[in-house]
ZAMARGU-4260 file (C-alpha; in steps of 0.2 Angstrom, whole numbers, plus 5000, padded with zeros to 4 digits):
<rodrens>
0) 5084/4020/4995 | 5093/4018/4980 | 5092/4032/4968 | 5090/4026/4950 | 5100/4037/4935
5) 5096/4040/4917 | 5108/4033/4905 | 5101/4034/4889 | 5082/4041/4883 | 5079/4033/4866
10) 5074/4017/4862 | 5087/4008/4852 | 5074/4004/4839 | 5073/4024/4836 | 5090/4027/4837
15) 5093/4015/4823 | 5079/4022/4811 | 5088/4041/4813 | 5106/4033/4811 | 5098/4027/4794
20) 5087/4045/4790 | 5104/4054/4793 | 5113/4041/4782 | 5102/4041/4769 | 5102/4059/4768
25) 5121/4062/4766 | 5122/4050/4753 | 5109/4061/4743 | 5124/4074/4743 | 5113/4085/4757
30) 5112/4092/4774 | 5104/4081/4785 | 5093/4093/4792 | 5076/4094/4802 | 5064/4095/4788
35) 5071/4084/4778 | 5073/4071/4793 | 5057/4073/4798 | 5051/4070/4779 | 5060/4053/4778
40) 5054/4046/4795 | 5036/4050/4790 | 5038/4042/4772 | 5046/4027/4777 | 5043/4025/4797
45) 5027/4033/4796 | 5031/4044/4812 | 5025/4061/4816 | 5033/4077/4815 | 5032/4079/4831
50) 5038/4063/4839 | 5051/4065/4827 | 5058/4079/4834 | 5059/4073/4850 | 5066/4058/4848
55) 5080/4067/4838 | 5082/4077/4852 | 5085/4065/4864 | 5096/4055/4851 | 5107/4069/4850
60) 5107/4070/4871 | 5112/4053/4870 | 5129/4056/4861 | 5122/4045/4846 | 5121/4060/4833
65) 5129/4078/4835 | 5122/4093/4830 | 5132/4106/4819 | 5130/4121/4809 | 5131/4118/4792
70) 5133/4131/4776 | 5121/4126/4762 | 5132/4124/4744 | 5119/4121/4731 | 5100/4126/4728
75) 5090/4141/4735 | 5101/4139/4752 | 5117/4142/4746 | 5128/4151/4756 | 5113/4149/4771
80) 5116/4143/4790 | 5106/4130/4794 | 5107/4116/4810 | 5112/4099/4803 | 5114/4082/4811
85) 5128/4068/4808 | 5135/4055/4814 | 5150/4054/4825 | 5165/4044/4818 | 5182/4044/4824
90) 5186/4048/4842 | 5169/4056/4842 | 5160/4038/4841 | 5168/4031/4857 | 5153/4030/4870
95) 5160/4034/4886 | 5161/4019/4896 | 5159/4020/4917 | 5156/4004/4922 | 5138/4000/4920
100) 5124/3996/4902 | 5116/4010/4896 | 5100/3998/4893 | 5090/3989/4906 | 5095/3970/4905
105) 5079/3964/4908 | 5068/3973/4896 | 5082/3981/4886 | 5075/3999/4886 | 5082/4014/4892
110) 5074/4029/4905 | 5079/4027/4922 | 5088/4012/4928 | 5095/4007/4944 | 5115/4004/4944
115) 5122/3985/4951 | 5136/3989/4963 | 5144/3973/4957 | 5143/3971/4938 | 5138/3979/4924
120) 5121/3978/4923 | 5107/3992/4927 | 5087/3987/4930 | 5072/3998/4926 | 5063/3998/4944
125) 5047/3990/4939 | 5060/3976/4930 | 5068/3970/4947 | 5061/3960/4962 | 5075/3966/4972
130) 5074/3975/4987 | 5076/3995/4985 | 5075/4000/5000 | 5095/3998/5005 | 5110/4007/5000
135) 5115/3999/4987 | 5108/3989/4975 | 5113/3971/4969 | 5106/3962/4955 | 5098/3946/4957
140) 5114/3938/4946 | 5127/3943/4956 | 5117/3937/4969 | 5114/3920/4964 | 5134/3920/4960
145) 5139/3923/4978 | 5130/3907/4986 | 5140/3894/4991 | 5144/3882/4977 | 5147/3862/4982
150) 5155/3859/4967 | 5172/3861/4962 | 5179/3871/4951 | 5187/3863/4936 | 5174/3849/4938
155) 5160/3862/4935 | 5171/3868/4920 | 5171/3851/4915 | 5152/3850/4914 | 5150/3866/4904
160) 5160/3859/4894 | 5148/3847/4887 | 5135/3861/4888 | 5143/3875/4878 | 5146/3861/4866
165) 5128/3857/4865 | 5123/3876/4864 | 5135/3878/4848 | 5130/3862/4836 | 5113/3870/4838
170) 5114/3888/4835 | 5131/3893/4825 | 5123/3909/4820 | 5127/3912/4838 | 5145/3907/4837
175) 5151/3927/4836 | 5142/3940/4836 | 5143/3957/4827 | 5162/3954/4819 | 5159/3958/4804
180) 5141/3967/4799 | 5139/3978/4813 | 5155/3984/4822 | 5149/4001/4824 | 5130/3995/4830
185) 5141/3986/4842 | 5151/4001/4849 | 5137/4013/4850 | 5123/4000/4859 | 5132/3986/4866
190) 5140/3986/4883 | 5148/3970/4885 | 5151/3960/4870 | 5149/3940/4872 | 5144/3925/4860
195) 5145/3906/4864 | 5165/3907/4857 | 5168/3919/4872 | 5158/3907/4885 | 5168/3893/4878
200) 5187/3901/4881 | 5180/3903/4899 | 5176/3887/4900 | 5194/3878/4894 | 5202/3893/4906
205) 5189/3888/4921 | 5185/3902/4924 | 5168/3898/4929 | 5164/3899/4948 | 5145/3892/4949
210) 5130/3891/4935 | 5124/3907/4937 | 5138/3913/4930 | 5136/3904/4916 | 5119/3908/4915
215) 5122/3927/4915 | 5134/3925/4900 | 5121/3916/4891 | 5106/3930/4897 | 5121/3944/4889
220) 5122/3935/4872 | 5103/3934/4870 | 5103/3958/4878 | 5115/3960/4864 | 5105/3953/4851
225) 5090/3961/4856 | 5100/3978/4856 | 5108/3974/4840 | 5094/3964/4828 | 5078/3970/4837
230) 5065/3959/4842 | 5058/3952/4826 | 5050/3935/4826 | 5060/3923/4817 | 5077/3931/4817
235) 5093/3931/4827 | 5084/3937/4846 | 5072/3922/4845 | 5089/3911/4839 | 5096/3916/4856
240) 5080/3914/4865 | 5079/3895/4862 | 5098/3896/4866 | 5094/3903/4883 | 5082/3890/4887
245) 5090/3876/4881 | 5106/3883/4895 | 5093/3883/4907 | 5088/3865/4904 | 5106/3858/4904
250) 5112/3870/4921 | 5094/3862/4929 | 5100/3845/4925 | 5118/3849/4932 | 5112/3854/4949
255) 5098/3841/4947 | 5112/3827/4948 | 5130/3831/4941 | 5135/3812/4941 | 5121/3808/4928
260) 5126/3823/4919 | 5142/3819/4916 | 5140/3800/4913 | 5126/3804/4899 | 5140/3815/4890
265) 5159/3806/4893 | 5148/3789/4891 | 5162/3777/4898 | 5157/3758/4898 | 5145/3753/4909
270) 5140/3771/4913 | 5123/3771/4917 | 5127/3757/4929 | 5139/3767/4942 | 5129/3774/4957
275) 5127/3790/4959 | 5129/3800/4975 | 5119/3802/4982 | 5111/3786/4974 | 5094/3787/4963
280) 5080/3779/4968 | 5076/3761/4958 | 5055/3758/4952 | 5049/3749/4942 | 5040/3762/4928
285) 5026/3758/4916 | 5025/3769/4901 | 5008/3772/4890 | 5008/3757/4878 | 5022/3748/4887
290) 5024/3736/4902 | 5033/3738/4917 | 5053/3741/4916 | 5065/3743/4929 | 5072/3763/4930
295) 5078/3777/4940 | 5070/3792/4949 | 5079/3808/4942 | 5065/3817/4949 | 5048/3823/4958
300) 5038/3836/4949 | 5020/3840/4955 | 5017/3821/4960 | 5024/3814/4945 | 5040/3804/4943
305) 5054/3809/4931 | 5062/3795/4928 | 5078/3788/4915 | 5076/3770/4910 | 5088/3755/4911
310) 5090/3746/4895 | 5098/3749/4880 | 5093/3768/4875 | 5092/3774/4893 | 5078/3783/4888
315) 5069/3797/4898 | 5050/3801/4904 | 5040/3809/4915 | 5027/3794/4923 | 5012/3798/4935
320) 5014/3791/4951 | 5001/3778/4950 | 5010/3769/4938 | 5028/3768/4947 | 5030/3752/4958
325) 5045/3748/4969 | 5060/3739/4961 | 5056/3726/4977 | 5039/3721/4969 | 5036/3702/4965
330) 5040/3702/4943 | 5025/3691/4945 | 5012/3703/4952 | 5016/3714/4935 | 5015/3703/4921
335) 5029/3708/4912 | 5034/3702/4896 | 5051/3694/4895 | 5058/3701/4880 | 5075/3701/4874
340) 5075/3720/4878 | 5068/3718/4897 | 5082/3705/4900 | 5095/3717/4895 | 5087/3730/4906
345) 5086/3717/4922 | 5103/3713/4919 | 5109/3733/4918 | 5099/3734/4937 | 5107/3720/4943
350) 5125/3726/4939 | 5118/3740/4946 | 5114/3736/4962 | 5129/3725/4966 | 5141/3741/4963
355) 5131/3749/4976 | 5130/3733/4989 | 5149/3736/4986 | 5150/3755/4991 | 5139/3751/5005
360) 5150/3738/5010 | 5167/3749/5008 | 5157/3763/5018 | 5154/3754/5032 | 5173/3746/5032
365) 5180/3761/5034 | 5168/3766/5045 | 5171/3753/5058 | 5192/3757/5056 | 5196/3768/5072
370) 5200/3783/5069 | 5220/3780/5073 | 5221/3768/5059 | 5215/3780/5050 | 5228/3792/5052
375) 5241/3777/5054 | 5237/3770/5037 | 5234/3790/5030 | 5251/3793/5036 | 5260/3778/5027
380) 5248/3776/5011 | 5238/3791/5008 | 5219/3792/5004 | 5211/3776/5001 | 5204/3779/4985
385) 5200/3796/4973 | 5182/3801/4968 | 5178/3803/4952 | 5175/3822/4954 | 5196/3823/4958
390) 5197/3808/4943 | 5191/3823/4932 | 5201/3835/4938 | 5216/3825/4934 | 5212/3823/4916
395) 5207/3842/4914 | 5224/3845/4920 | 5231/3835/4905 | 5218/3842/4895 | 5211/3827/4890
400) 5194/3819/4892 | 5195/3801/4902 | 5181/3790/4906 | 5185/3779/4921 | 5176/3764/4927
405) 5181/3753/4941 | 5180/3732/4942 | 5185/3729/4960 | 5190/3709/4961 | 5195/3701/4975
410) 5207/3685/4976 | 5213/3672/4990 | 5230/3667/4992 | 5228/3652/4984 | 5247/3646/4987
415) 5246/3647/5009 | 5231/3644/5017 | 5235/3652/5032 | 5234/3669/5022 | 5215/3669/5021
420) 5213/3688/5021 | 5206/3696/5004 | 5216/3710/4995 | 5210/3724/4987 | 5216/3725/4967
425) 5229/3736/4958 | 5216/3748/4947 | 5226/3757/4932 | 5215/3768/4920 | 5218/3777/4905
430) 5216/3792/4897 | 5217/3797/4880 | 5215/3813/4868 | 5199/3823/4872 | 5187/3817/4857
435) 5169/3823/4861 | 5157/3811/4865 | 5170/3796/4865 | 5172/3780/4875 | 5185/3779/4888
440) 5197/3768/4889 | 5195/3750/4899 | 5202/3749/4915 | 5215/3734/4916 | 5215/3725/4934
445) 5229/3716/4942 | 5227/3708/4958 | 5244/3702/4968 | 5243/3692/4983 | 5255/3689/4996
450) 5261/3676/5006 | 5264/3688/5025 | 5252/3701/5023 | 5236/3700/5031 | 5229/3717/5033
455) 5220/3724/5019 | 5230/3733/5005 | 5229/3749/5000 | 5221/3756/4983 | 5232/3762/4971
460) 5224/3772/4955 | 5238/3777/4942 | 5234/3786/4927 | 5241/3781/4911 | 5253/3792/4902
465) 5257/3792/4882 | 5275/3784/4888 | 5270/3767/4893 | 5289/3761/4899 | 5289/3775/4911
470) 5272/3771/4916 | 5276/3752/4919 | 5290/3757/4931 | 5280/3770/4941 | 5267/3754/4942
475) 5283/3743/4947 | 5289/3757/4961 | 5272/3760/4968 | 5270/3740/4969 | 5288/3735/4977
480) 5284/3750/4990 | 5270/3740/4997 | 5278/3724/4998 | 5284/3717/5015 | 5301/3709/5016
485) 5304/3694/5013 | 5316/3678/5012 | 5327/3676/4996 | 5318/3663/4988 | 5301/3668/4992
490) 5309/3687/4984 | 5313/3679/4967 | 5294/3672/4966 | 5288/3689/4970 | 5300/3697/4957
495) 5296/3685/4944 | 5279/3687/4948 | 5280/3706/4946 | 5288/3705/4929 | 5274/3693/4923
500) 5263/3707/4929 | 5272/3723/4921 | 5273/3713/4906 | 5254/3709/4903 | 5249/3726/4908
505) 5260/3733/4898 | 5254/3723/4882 | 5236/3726/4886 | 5236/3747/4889 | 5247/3745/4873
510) 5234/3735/4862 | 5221/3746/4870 | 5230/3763/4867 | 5233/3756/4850 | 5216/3753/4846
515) 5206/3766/4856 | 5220/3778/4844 | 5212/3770/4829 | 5196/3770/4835 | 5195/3789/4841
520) 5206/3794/4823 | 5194/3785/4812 | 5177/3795/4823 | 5186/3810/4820 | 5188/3810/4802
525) 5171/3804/4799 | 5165/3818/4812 | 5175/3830/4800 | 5171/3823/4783 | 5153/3826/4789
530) 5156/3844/4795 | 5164/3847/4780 | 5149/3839/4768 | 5135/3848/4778 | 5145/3866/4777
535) 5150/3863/4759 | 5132/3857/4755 | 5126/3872/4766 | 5138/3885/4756 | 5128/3876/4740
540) 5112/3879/4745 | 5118/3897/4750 | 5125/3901/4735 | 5109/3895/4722 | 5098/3904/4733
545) 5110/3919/4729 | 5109/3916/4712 | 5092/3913/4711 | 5089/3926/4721 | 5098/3938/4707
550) 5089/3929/4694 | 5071/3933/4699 | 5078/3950/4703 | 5085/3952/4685 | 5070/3946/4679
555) 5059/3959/4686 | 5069/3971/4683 | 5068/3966/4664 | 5049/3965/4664 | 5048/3982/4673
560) 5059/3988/4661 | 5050/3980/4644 | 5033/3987/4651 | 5037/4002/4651 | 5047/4002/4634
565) 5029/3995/4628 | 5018/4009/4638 | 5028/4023/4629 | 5027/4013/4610 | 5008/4014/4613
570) 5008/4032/4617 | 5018/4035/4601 | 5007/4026/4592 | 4989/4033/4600 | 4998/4050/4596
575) 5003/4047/4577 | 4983/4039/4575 | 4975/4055/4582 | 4988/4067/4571 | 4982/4052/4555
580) 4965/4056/4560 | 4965/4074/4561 | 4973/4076/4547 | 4960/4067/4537 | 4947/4075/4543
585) 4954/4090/4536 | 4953/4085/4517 | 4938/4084/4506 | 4934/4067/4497 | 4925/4063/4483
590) 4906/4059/4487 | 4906/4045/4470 | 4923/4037/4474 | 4927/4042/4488 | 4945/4048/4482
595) 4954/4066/4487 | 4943/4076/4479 | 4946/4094/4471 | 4930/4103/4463 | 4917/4107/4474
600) 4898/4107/4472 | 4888/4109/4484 | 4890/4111/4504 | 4893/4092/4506 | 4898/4084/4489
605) 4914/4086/4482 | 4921/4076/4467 | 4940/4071/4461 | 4936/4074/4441 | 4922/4079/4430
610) 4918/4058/4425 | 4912/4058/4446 | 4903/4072/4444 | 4893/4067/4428 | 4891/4049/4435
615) 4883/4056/4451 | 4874/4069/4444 | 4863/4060/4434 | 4862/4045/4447 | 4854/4057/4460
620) 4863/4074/4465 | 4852/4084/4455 | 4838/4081/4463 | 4845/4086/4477 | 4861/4099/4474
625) 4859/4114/4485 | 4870/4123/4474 | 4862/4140/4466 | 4861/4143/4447
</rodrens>
C-alpha cells in the first residue's frame, strides 16, 4: 500500500494572513514577535491565541516564515532577547523543489498527500478514487494520458487550437497569471506555473499527445488560482472555474466527433455539407414552436437526441425522441411549411447526401480492385487520395490554416467514342495565411480526357504555394507524368491542351489568391480596429473608475476631515459659554437695573448708584429690606 507523506501543514489561506501580520509588523519599525502576532490576527482575523500559535508554528515548519533571535532597540525591551519571526528573502525564499506540489490538486489543501509516480501532482487519500493498495500510486490524469489515442498528433494540435482560442476571448484575465502582482505568492505556494499563454505555445509546438493533457493544464491554471487568489466568489478562481468547464465542453465535442469540430471552426464552403466519418445519422427534428426540419444526430443523451440543424445557422438542440422522425419519412405525412428557409435546408441535405452516395461508391470501387492492383497501381501512382486529417497536417506544416473542399466531376471523351471510360478530375486546393475563423479558398477543377487511356486515372491533390509559376509547373510535371505516349499530331493536341489548362488555372488561383488576400487583409484590420476600440474603450472605463474612485475617496476624506474641524470649534465654544457663564455668576448686579452693581443692601439686593437705590427703596424694598439699623 502506498504510504502518503506530509508536505506542507498550513492551509495557504493562514499562511497568507501571517505573511501579512509579519508584514505589517515590520513596517511599524517592530519586532515581529508572538504577542504582537497574535494581537493583530485576533484584531483583524478574529483568530485565537491559541490557534494562532499553532498555526505559526507550523508556518514556520513549513519554511514560509523563520524564526530568529532578535535584540530589542527602542521602549522598555531595549537591549532584551526576544524570539522574532520574518520572512525569508533572498536564497532563503527558494522552496525546495523534489518533483511533486506541496497542495493536494484536488482540494488544494495540504496534510497528508499521496505522491504520483509520474507527474507532479499529490492527492489527499479521501480525494482520490484510485486504487491504494499497489506499490505505487498514479493519478487518475496521467492515466487518462496513457490510453491509446486514435487521433493524430498535429491534427489534435490543430483542434486545440481553435479551443485555446475560444478559452482566451473569454477570459483574458487568464492570459498570464502571477507576472506582475504576485511573484513571490507564486514562488512560495505554486508548483507549476501555467496560464492559457503557456497551453497556447504548446499547442503551436504540438506538443499535445491526447485531451487529457490538455485537460490537465487547464485543471493547473484553475489549482494555481485557488492557491494564489483563494476561493472567493466572484473573483479570479470562479474566472477559471467557468474556463475549466467551458474546456471540458469543447474536448467532449472533440472526442464526440472531431470532423464537426473542425468544420464548425475552419468553416470552409460548404462545410456542413461534407460527411463525416463515420457519418451522422440524418432525422427529421421538430423543435417547440417549429415544424419539422431536416438535421443531424450529434448525439444520444438519456433518450433524447442531440442534434445540429441544416439550414442557414446550423443551429443546435437537444429534441425528445418522440419528436425525431427518419429523414425517409413522406414530407407529406409532416405538414411542413415550404418556406424559403426549409428549401435552403432541403437543398443543404440533398448536397449532402450525394457526397456521401459518392464515398459509398468510391469505397466500394476500391473494394472490388484486387489486392494486386492495388499494389501495382500503389507502386506506380501512390495513394489514391489523402484524408482530410493528413490535408490538415499539411497546412500545419506551413503554418497556415487551409479549408479544403472537394467537387469531383466526371467527363467523357467527347472527341472518340471508343474511349467511353470516365476519368477522375485533377483536384488543386489552396491555402492561404492562418486568419482565425476565415473561409478557405475554392478548389479549382480541371478535368483532361484522353484519347488511349481506359483505366481510371489516378487522383492527384496539389497544394498551392505563394509562387504560382513554380506551382503551374509542378501541376504540368505531375500531369505529363500520367500521360501515355502518343503519335506526333495527337501530342501537339495534348500539349496545346495542357497550356490552355496551366494557363486558366493559373488565372483563376491567381484572381482567387488576389481576392482571398483582400478579403483576409480587410477581416483583419476590422478584427483589429475592434480589438483596439474595445481595449481602448476598456482602458476608459478603467481609468474614470480610477478617478472616480479617488474622487469619492477625497471626498470622504474631506468631510471626515471638516467634521472633525467642526466637533473641536464646538467644544471651544461650549468651553468659552461655561467659563462666560461662570464668570457671571460671580458678580453682583443691580436689583433696579440690572447693571454691575457696587453698594450692597441687603443679602440679595445690590444697587450700581445711590438713584437705584432711592428709586427702589421707596417702590418696595423697604418693606422688605432685611438689613439691620
Amino acid at each position: 500500500m502506498v504510504r502518503p507523506e506530509k508536505r506542507r501543514q498550513a492551509p495557504v489561506a493562514i499562511a497568507r494572513k501571517l505573511l501579512e501580520a509579519v508584514s505589517y509588523i515590520r513596517q511599524q519599525k517592530q519586532i515581529p514577535n508572538l504577542e504582537r502576532i497574535t494581537k493583530y490576527m485576533q484584531r483583524v482575523y478574529d483568530m485565537g491565541a491559541n490557534e494562532c500559535r499553532r498555526q505559526l508554528n507550523n508556518t514556520v515548519s513549513d519554511g514560509l516564515i523563520t524564526e530568529y533571535l532578535a535584540v530589542g532597540f527602542k521602549g522598555c525591551r531595549t537591549g532584551l532577547e526576544q524570539e522574532g519571526y520574518k520572512i525569508p528573502s533572498g536564497e532563503e525564499a527558494e522552496m525546495e523543489r523534489d518533483g511533486h506540489d506541496w497542495y493536494c490538486f484536488e482540494c488544494h489543501e495540504p496534510g497528508e498527500v499521496l505522491l504520483c509516480s509520474d507527474c507532479f501532482r499529490v492527492y489527499h487519500a479521501t480525494c482520490t478514487k484510485e486504487d491504494l493498495n499497489g506499490s505505487k500510486f498514479t493519478c487518475s490524469l496521467c492515466k487518462g494520458g496513457k490510453k491509446k489515442n486514435k487521433m493524430k498528433k498535429k491534427m489534435l494540435n490543430t483542434l486545440l487550437s481553435y479551443t485555446i482560442l475560444r478559452l482566451k476571448e473569454k477570459t483574458r484575465e487568464l492570459h498570464k497569471i502571477g507576472s506582475k502582482g504576485e511573484p513571490e505568492d507564486m514562488s512560495r505556494f505554486v508548483y507549476n506555473s501555467m496560464d492559457l499563454n503557456g497551453m497556447e505555445i504548446k499547442v503551436q509546438a504540438s506538443r499535445y499527445r491526447c485531451v487529457e493533457e490538455f485537460y490537465a493544464d487547464a485543471q493547473i491554471i484553475l489549482h494555481n488560482c485557488v492557491l494564489l487568489y483563494g476561493d472567493d466568489k466572484g473573483g479570479m478562481t470562479e474566472l477559471a472555474r467557468i474556463m475549466l468547464k467551458d474546456c471540458k465542453y469543447d474536448l467532449d465535442e472533440i472526442e464526440l466527433c472531431s470532423n464537426c469540430y473542425y468544420m464548425s471552426n475552419a468553416k470552409p464552403e460548404g462545410w456542413f455539407c461534407q460527411p463525416c466519418t463515420p457519418p451522422h445519422e440524418l432525422v427529421y427534428a421538430k423543435l417547440k414552436g417549429f415544424g419539422y426540419w431536416p438535421a443531424k444526430v450529434i448525439n444520444e443523451v438519456d433518450g433524447k437526441m442531440d442534434v445540429r440543424f441544416f439550414g442557414g445557422w446550423h443551429q443546435r438542440a437537444v429534441i425528445p425522441a418522440e419528436y425525431i422522425r427518419p429523414i425517409t419519412t413522406n414530407l407529406r405525412t409532416l405538414t411542413v411549411k415550404r418556406t424559403a428557409g426549409f428549401n435552403k435546408a432541403c437543398q443543404e441535405l440533398k448536397v449532402h447526401q450525394q457526397l456521401l452516395e459518392e464515398r459509398e461508391r468510391e469505397m466500394q470501387e476500391q473494394g472490388s480492385t484486387s489486392k494486386q492492383a492495388v499494389d501495382e497501381d500503389e507502386e506506380e501512382k501512390g495513394d489514391d487520395s489523402m484524408d482530410w486529417e493528413e490535408e490538415v497536417e499539411e497546412e500545419v506544416d506551413m503554418r497556415k490554416v487551409t479549408s479544403t473542399s472537394v467537387d469531383v466531376k466526371r467527363q467523357q471523351n467527347s472527341s472518340s467514342p471508343k474511349a467511353a471510360s470516365p476519368e477522375e478530375s485533377f483536384i488543386v486546393t489552396s491555402s492561404e495565411d492562418k486568419v482565425p475563423q476565415g473561409n478557405a479558398p475554392k478548389t479549382v477543377i480541371k478535368s483532361i480526357s484522353s484519347h488511349t487511356q481506359t483505366t481510371k486515372m489516378k487522383t492527384h491533390v496539389v497544394s498551392t504555394q505563394t509562387d504560382i509559376k513554380e506551382e503551374n509547373s509542378d501541376d504540368a510535371a505531375a500531369v505529363a507524368s500520367e500521360l501515355p505516349p502518343a503519335t506526333s499530331a495527337s501530342e501537339a493536341e495534348w500539349q496545346a491542351r495542357l497550356e490552355d489548362a496551366k494557363t486558366e488555372v493559373a488565372e483563376n488561383l491567381k484572381r482567387q489568391f488576389e481576392e482571398e488576400k483582400d478579403k483576409a487583409l480587410k477581416d483583419l484590420t476590422e478584427r483589429l480596429t475592434k480589438d483596439f476600440e474595445e481595449d481602448k474603450q476598456a482602458a476608459v472605463n478603467r481609468a474614470m473608475t480610477n478617478i472616480q474612485r479617488e474622487i469619492e475617496k477625497a471626498r470622504k476624506t474631506t468631510e471626515e476631515k471638516c467634521k472633525e474641524q467642526y466637533m473641536e470649534e464646538m467644544k471651544k465654544l461650549a468651553n468659552k459659554h461655561k467659563e462666560a457663564i461662570s464668570a457671571t455668576k460671580k458678580r453682583q448686579w443691580c436689583y433696579n437695573c440690572e447693571e454691575e452693581a457696587m453698594y450692597h443692601c441687603c443679602w440679595n439686593t445690590s444697587y450700581c448708584s445711590v438713584r437705584c437705590q432711592q428709586e427702589h427703596w421707596h417702590k418696595e424694598h423697604k418693606r422688605v429690606c432685611r438689613r439691620k439699623r
